[in-house]
N, C-alpha and C positions, 0 to 999 in steps of 0.2 A: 231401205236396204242397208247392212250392216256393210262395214268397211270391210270386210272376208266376203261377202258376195260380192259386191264389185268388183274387188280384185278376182277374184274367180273367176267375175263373168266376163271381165277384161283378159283373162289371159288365157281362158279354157280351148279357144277355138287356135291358137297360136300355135302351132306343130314346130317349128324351129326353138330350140332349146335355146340360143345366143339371143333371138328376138324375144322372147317371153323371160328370159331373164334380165333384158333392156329394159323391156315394158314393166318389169315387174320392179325394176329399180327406180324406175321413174315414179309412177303410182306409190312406193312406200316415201319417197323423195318427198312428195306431196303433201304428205301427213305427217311425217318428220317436223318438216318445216311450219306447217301449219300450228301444231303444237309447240316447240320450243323454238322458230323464230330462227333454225338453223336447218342448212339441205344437207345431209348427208354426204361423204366423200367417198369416191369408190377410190379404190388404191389397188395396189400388187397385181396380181393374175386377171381380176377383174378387169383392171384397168389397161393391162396391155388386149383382152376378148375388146375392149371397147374401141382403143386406137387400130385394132388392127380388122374392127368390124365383124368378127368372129372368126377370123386363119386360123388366131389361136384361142384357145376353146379352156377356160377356167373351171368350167363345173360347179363353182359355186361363184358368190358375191361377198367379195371383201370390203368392209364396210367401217368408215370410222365415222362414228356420229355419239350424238349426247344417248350417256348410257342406259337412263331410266327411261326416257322419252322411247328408244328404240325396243328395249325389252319390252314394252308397256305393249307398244301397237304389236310386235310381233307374239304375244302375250293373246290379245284377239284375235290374232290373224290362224290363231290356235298352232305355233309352232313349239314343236317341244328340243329342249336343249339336247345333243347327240356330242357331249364331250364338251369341244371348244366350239361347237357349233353348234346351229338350232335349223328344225328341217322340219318341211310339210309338205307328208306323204301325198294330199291330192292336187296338190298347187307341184311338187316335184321341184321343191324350190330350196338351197341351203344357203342360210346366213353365216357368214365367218364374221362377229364383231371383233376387231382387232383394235380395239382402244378409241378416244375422243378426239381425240386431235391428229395431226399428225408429227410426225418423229420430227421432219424437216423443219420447223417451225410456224408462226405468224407470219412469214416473209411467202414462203411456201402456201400455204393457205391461200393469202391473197392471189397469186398466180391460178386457181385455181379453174379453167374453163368449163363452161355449160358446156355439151355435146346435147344436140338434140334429137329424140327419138321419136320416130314417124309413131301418131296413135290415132286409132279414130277419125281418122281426117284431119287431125291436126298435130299438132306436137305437144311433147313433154320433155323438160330439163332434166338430165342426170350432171351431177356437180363430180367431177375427175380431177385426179392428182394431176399437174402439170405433165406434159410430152420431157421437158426436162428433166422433171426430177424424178418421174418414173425411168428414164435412161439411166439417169445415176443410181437406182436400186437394182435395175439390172444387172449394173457394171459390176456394182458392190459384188450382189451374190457371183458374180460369175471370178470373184478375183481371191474373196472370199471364203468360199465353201465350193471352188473350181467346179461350177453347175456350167455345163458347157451350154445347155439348154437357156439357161439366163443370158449367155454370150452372143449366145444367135439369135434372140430375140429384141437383146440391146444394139446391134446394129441391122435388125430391120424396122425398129424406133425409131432410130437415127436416120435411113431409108427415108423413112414417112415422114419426119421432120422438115428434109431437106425438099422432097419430091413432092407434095402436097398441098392444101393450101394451109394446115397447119404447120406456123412456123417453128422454129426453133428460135430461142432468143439465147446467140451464143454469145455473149457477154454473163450470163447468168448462168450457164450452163458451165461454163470457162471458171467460171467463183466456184460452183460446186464440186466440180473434180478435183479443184486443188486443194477445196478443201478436205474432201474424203480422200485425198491419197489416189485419184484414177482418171487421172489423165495419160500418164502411161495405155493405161488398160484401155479407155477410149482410143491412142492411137492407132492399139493394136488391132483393135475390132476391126476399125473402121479399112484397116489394110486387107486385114484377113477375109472380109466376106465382098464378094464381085457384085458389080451390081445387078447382073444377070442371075446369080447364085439368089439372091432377095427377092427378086423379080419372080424367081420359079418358085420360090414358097408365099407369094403373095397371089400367086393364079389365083386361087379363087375368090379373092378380095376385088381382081380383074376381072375375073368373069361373071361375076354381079353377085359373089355370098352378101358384098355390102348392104346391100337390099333389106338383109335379115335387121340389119339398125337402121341406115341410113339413109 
């Protein structure tokens, strides 16, 4: 069986768009790494569908990983490039590659946790930008380029950080804002949204959409 039927036959039956974009981040994870010895990083909008289990909904997969290596297999996977992105029409799947590394650095990197996603009876790793440093790109954009949308999503990050059983490490969090200029801007988040107000945009992360990843 070629690596485009498996993934197929892994994700065809998957009617949730958040889960089949999970499953389908893990499975390309796999062969990522199998070939150049690195897992792929999901980052941005990706990354907040994945901490928030699919509330919030990306529509594509934002991806930093080595660059030939991922063209290559998405190359078999038969997707064809649509601008700054590459798409396939029967899998209903888009790649955003947005560079190799990431911006934040080697320090960042390292922070970098597995999330694991329910497959087949068992599990598969998807490799995520830290709960922190995706807060601080939130902030960014929201202070930024005044995305109110980035605002309210960076303190229900913040939410999930403190309420969950993923933590925050605010020491490191605390070096990041100061150093980007948004500490301000995190206090303000964090005054501005109630926790009842976070609570009602996370209903269905409460009422079991988690299920779709987790």
């Amino acid at each position: 069986m070629s690596l485009r039927e498996h993934i197929l036959s892994s994700i065809r039956t998957i009617d949730d768009p958040v889960r089949k974009r999970a499953v389908f981040t893990g499975l390309l994870s796999l062969e990522v790494e199998k070939r150049s010895g690195r897992r792929p990083i999901v980052v941005g909008g990706s990354a907040v569908e994945i901490y928030t289990q699919g509330v919030y909904k990306s529509g594509d997969i934002d991806l930093k990983a080595p660059r030939q290596i991922l063209l290559s297999i998405l190359s078999e996977l038969e997707f064809r490039p649509m601008g700054r992105v590459y798409y396939e029409n029967e899998m209903d799947i888009c790649i955003d590659f947005v560079g190799e590394a990431l911006d934040e650095g080697t320090d960042a990197e390292r922070r970098t946790p597995d999330i694991e996603i329910p497959y087949g009876g068992s599990r598969i790793r998807v490799r995520v930008i830290s709960l922190e440093d995706l807060i601080v790109d939130r902030l960014s954009a929201a202070k930024n380029w005044k995305d109110s949308d980035s605002r309210k999503w960076a303190a229900v990050l913040i939410y999930i950080g403190r309420s969950s059983s993923i933590k925050i490490d605010d020491d490191y969090l605390a070096s990041r804002l100061a150093r980007e200029g948004l500490a301000e801007c995190y206090r303000e988040v964090c005054a501005e949204f109630s926790e009842s107000a976070i609570k009602s945009m996370l209903e269905p992360y409460v009422q079991g959409h988690r299920d779709a990843i987790a």
